[in-house]
C-alpha positions as CSV (number, residue, x, y, z in Angstrom):
1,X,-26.1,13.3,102.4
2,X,-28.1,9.9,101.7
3,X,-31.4,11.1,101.5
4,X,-30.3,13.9,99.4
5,X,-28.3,11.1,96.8
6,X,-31.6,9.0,97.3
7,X,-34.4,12.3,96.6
8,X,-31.7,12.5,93.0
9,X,-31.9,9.3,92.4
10,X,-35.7,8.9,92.9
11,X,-36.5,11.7,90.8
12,X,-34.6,10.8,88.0
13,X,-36.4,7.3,87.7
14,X,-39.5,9.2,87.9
15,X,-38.9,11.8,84.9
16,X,-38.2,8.4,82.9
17,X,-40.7,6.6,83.5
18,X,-43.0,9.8,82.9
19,X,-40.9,10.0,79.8
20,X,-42.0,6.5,78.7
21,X,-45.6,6.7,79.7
22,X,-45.8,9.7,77.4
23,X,-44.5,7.9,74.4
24,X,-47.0,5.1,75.4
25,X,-50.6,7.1,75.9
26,X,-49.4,9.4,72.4
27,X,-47.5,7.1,69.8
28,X,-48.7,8.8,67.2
29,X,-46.2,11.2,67.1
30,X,-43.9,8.2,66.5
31,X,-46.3,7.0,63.7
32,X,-46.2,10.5,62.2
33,X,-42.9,10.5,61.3
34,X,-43.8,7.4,59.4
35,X,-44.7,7.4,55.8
36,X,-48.1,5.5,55.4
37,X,-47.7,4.8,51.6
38,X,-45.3,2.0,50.6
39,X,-44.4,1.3,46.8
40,X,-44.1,-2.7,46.6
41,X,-43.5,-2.5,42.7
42,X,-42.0,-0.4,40.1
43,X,-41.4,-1.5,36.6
44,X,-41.2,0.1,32.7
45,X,-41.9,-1.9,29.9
46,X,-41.3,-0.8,26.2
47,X,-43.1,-2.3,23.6
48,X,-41.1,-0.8,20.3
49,X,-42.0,1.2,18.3
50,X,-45.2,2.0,20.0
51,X,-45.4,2.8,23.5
52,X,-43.5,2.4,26.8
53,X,-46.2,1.4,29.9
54,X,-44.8,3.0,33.4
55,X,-46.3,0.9,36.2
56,X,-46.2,1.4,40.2
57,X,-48.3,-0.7,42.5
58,X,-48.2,0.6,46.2
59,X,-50.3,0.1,49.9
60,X,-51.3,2.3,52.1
61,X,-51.6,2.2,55.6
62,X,-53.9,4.7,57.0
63,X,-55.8,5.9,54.0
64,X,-56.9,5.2,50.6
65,X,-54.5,6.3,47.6
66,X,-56.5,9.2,45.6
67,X,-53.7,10.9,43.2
68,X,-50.7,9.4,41.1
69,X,-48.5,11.4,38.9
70,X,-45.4,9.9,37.0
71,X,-42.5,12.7,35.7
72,X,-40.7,11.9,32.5
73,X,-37.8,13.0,31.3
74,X,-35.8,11.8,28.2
75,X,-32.4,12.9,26.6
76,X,-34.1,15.4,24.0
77,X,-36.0,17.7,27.4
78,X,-35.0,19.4,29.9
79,X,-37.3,19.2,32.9
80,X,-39.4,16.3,33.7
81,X,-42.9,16.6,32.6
82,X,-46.2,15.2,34.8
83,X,-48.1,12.6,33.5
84,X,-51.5,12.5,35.9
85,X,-52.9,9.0,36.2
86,X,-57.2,9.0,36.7
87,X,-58.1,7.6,40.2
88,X,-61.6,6.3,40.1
89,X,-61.6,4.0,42.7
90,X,-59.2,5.4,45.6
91,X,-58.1,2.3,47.6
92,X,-55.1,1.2,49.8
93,X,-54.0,-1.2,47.6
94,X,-53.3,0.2,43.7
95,X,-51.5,-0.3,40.8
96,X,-51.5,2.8,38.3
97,X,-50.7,2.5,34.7
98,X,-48.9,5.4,32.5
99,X,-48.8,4.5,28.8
100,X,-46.8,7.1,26.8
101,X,-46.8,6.9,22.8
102,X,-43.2,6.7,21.4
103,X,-44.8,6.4,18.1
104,X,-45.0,8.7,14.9
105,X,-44.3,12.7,15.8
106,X,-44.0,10.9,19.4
107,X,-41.2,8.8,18.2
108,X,-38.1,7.7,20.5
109,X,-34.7,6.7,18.8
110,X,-33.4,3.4,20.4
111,X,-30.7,4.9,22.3
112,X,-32.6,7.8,24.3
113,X,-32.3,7.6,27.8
114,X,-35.1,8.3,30.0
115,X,-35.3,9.3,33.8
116,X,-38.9,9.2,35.9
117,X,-39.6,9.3,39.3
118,X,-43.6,8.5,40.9
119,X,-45.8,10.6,43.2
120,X,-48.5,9.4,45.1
121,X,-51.0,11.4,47.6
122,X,-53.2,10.0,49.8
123,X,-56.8,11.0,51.3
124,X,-54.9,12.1,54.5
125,X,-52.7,14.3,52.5
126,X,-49.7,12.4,53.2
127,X,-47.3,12.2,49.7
128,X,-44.8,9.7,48.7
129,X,-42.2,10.2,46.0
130,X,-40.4,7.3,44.4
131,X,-36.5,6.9,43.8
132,X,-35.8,8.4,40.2
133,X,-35.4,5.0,37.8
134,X,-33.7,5.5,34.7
135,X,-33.5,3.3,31.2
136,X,-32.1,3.2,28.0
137,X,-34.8,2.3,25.0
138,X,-33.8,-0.5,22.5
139,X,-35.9,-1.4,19.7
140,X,-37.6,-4.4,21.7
141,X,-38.7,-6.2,18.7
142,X,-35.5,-8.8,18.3
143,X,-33.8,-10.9,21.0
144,X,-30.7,-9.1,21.0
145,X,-26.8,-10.9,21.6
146,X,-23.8,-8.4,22.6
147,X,-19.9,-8.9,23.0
148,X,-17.7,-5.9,23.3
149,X,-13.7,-5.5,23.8
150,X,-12.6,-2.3,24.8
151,X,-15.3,1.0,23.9
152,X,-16.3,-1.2,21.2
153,X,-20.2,-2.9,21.8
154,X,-21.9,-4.5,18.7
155,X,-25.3,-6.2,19.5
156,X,-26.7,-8.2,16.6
157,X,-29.8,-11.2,16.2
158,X,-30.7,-14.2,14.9
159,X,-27.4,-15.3,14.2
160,X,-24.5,-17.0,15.8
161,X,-22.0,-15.7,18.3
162,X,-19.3,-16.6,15.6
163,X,-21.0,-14.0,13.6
164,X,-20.7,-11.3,16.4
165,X,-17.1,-12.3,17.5
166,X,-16.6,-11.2,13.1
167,X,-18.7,-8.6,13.4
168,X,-16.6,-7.1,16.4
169,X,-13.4,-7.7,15.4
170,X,-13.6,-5.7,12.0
171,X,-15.3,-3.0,14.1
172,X,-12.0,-2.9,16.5
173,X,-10.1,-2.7,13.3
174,X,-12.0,-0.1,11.5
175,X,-12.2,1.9,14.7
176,X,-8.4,1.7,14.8
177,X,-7.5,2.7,11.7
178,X,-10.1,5.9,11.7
179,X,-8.4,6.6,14.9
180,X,-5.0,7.4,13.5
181,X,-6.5,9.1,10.5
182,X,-8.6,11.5,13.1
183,X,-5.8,11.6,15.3
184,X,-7.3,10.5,18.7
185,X,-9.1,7.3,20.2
186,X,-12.4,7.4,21.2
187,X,-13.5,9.0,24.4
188,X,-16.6,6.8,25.1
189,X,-18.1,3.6,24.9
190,X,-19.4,3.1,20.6
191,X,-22.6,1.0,20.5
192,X,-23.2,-0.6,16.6
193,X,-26.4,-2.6,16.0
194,X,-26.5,-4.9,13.3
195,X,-29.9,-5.3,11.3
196,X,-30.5,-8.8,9.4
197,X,-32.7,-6.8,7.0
198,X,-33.4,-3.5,5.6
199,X,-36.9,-3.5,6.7
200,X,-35.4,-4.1,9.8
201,X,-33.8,-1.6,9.6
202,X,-35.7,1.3,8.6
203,X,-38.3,-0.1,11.3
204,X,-36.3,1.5,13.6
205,X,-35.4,5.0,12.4
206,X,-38.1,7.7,13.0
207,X,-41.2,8.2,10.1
208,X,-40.0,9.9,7.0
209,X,-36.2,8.7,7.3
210,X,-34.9,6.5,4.4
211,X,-30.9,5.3,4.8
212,X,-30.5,4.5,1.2
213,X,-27.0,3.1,2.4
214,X,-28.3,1.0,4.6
215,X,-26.7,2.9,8.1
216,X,-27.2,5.6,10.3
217,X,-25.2,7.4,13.6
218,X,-26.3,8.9,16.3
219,X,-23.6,10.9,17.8
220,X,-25.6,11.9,20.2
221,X,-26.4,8.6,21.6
222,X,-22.8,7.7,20.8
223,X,-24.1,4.7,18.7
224,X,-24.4,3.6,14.9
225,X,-26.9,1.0,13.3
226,X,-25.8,-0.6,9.7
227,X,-27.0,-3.7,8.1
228,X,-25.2,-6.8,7.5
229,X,-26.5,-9.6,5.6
230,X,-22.9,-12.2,6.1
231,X,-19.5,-11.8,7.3
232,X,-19.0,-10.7,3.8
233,X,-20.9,-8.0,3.1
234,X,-20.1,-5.2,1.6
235,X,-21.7,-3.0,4.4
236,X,-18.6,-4.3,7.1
237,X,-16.3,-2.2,4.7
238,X,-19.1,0.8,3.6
239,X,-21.2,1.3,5.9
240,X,-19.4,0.5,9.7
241,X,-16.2,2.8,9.3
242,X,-18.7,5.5,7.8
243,X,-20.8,5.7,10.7
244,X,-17.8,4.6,13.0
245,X,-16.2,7.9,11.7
246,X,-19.1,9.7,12.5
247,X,-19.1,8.9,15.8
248,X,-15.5,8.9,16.7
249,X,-15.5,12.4,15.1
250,X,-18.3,14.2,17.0
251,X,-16.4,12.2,20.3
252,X,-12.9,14.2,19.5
253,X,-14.7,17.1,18.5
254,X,-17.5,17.5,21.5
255,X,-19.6,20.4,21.0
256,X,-17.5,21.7,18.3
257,X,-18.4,19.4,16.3
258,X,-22.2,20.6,16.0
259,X,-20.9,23.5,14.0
260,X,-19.2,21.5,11.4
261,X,-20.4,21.5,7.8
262,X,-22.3,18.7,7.1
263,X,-20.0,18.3,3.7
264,X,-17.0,17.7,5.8
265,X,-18.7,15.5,8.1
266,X,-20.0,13.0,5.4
267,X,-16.2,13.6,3.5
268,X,-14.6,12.2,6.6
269,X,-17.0,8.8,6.7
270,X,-16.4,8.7,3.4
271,X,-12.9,8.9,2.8
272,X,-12.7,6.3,5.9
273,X,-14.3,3.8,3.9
274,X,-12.4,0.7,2.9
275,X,-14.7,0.3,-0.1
276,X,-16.0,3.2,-2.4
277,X,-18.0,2.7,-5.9
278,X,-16.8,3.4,-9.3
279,X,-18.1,6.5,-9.4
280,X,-16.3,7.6,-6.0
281,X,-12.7,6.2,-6.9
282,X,-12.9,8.6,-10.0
């Protein structure tokens, strides 16, 4: 009865240590299940209006990196599309470089949201693919400042925080008031951007686009840019509840709302306006 406890015994200690001498002459089978390539950096950088530059540095461990692809996607496409990056020199240590043009027919509205992921392939055909990283552009040109309360965001620049904490609170009480006209509050979070100038401005709508009011909405994007001189201009009673309306209408109205006339549309802002021009009161 010993000896036959003692024959188990000894041949389970064998089949382990067979076990581990197997994992110790062959550990690349452990290794294999090990990706080789390892992204150290990651970044996007827009420069607007003119281009955003989608960077990726990465090592690898057993071969040299020979293809890079970065897949786009913003809020106006479907599917992400490849962007190929040229190789020349296929090391282990890279960093690839994707510039995409956001200017002219290329143009991206501050606002639009974009997704990408990376893709890297080695000489050994091993392939890595990165997280998916996703942004929002802003027009990159001013050192923005932002307070909200509520949905309500307003970002402005170059001015004092007493000028936003104005700005803000006659945005809550325009919102309100178009509110109970519409007859519902908003659904989502209302971004307004507030332009110094009108060159300003109009440097950050798309080529051929004049705002002779000086504001525009993008319901889409659920956010509205005006400008605004002082806490006294006339655009904090024109122009915000306009656009305001705008965009609390095409919240309460969702994709109904895309088959309004554009006469009604523009009637509502309008008619929400706390200021109107001769010609309008008569």
């Amino acid at each position: 009865m010993f000896a036959r406890h003692t024959r188990y015994l000894l041949i389970f200690v064998i089949g382990i240590c067979l076990s581990l001498l197997i994992l110790t002459i062959h550990p690349s089978r452990t290794l294999a299940a090990t990706n080789p390539i390892t992204v150290t950096s990651q970044t996007d950088t827009v420069t607007f209006p003119k281009s955003i530059d989608f960077q990726v540095s990465a090592t690898d461990l057993s071969s040299t990196i020979t293809n890079g692809t970065v897949f786009i996607k913003d809020s106006n496409t479907l599917y992400s599309t490849p962007h190929s990056v040229n190789i020349a020199a296929p090391a282990h240590t890279i960093t690839l470089h994707n510039y995409e043009d956001i200017s002219g027919a290329n143009f991206a509205t501050p606002g639009t949201k974009v997704t990408y992921y990376w893709q890297l392939q080695d000489g050994q055909g091993n392939t890595y693919t990165s997280p998916t990283q996703t942004f929002t552009i802003t027009d990159t040109r001013f050192a923005w400042q932002h307070l909200n309360k509520g949905v309500m965001q307003v970002n402005w620049y170059n001015r004092s925080v007493d000028f936003g904490q104005t700005v803000l609170a006659q945005a809550n009480t325009s919102l309100n008031r178009i509110a109970a006209n519409l007859g519902g509050s908003a659904i989502l979070p209302i971004n307004l951007w507030i332009y110094q100038t009108t060159k300003d401005f109009q440097g950050s709508l798309p080529p051929g686009t004049y705002e002779w009011v000086g504001g525009i909405a993008f319901p889409k994007f659920d956010q509205a840019s005006i400008v605004v001189q002082n806490p006294n201009d006339v655009t904090l009673i024109r122009d915000m509840p306009h656009e305001l309306t705008h965009l609390l209408f095409h919240q309460l109205g969702g994709q109904n709302s895309i088959y309004t006339p554009t006469w009604f549309d523009e009637g509502l802002a309008v008619y929400n306006q706390t200021y109107h021009e001769a010609a309008m009161k008569q």
